[in-house]
N, C-alpha and C positions, 0 to 999 in steps of 0.2 A: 450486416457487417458488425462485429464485434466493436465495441467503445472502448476506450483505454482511460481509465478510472481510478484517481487516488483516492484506498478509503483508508482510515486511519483513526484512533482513537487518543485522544492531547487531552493534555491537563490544560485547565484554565487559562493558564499562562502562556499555553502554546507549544509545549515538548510534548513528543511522541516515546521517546524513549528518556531516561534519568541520566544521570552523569557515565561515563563509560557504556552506555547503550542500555546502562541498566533496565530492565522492563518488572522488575518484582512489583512497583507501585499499582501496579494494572491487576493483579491478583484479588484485591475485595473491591475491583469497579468491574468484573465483569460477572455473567449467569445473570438470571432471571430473566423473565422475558423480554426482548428485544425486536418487535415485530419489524422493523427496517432492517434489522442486522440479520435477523433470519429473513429477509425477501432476499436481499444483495446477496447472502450466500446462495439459493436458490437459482442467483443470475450468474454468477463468477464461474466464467469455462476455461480460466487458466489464472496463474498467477504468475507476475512478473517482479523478481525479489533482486535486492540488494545483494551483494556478497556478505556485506558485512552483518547483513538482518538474516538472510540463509544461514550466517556459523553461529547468530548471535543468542541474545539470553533468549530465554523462553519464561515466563512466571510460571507457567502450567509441565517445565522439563519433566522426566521423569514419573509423567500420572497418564491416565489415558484421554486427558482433554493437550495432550504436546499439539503442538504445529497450528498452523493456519485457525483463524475463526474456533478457537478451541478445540482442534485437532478435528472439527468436523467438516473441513476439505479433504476433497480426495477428487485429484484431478491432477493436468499436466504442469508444473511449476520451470519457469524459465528465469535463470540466474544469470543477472548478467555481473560478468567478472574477465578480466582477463587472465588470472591463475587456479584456471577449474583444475579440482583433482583429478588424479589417474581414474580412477573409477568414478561413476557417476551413482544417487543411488537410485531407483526404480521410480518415473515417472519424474524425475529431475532431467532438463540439459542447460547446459551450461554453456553459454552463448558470449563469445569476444563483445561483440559491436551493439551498442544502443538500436538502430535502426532495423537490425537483421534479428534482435531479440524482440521486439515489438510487431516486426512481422512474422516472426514465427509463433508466439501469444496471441495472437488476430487470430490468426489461423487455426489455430489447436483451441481459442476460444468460440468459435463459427460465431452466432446472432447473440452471445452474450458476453459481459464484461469480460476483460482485461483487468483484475486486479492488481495495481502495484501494491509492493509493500516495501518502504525504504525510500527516507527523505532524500538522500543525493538520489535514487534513482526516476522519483518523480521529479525531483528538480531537473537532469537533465531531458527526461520527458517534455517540460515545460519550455525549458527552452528550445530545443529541438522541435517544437509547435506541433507534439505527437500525445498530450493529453487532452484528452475531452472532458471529463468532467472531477469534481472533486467533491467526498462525503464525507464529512468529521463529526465523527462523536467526541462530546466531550464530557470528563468524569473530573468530580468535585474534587478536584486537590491544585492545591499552588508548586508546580517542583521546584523551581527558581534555577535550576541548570539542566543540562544535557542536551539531547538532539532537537531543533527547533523541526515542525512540522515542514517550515517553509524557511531557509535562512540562504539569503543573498547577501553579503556585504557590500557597501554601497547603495543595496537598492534596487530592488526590479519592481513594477507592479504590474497584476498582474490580476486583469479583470476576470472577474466573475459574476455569474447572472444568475439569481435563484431557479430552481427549475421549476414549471411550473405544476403543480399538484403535487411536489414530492414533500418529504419531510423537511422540516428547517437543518440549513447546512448542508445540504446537498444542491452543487450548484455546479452548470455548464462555464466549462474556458471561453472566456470573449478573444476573439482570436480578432485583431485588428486587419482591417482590409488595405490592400499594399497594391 
């Protein structure tokens, strides 16, 4: 059964994306070899995106590495939004409700990952108690504003356990027993 997994790539300091969602900073931290980042692609049988990371920048817009993992996904991508366009475009659907997008990404993902992409969208993952595990790469830069990887105000924590035999920062949700 598929795992529902945030991966994501943060600056030092903990943003994913720069002020305004900006994502250009990410442009000379990625390429070269990356033997985790090409397994996880390898494993990822859907993706589950944000609205606002689906309309948002891309650093690679415009070239043939656009979209996903430097444009080299190609699989079913599920949006959750409650203002999907009239048209959808070819292996997109755009799904109302947190729960019925995450089981429609299980399912269109079969035995491997659920990739999220998009902090509010892993964040209600989290709370929702529908994420398993979480993988961050991180690239040498300080951005000092924009989208936090993980931002609650107030306050959540929000255990995590190294996995074991995986890379450093890839790590299972301790899901508390109730």
């Amino acid at each position: 059964m598929a795992k529902v997994l945030y991966a994501a790539t943060a600056s030092l300091d903990g943003y994913i994306a720069g002020p305004g969602g900006d994502m250009s900073w990410l442009t000379e931290h990625v390429g070269g070899a990356n033997p985790t980042a090409e397994r996880l692609l390898a494993e990822v049988g859907a993706l589950l995106v944000g609205n606002r990371t689906f309309g948002g920048d891309d650093p690679n817009r415009g070239t043939d590495k656009e979209g996903a993992f430097g444009g080299q996904y190609q699989g079913p991508v599920f949006v959750l939004t409650h203002r999907p366009p009239a048209e959808a475009p070819a292996g997109v659907t755009f799904v109302g409700d947190l729960h019925s997008a995450v089981a429609q990404a299980k399912e269109a993902a079969g035995d491997r990952y659920v990739n999220v992409l998009g902090a509010n969208v892993a964040k209600q993952c989290i709370e929702a108690g529908l994420l398993d595990e979480v993988l961050m790469f991180f690239a040498p830069v300080l951005l000092g504003d924009g989208v936090r990887m993980f931002d609650h105000p107030g306050g959540t924590r929000v255990r995590l356990a190294q996995l074991p035999g995986e890379t450093a920062h890839w790590y299972r949700v301790v899901r508390s027993a109730s």
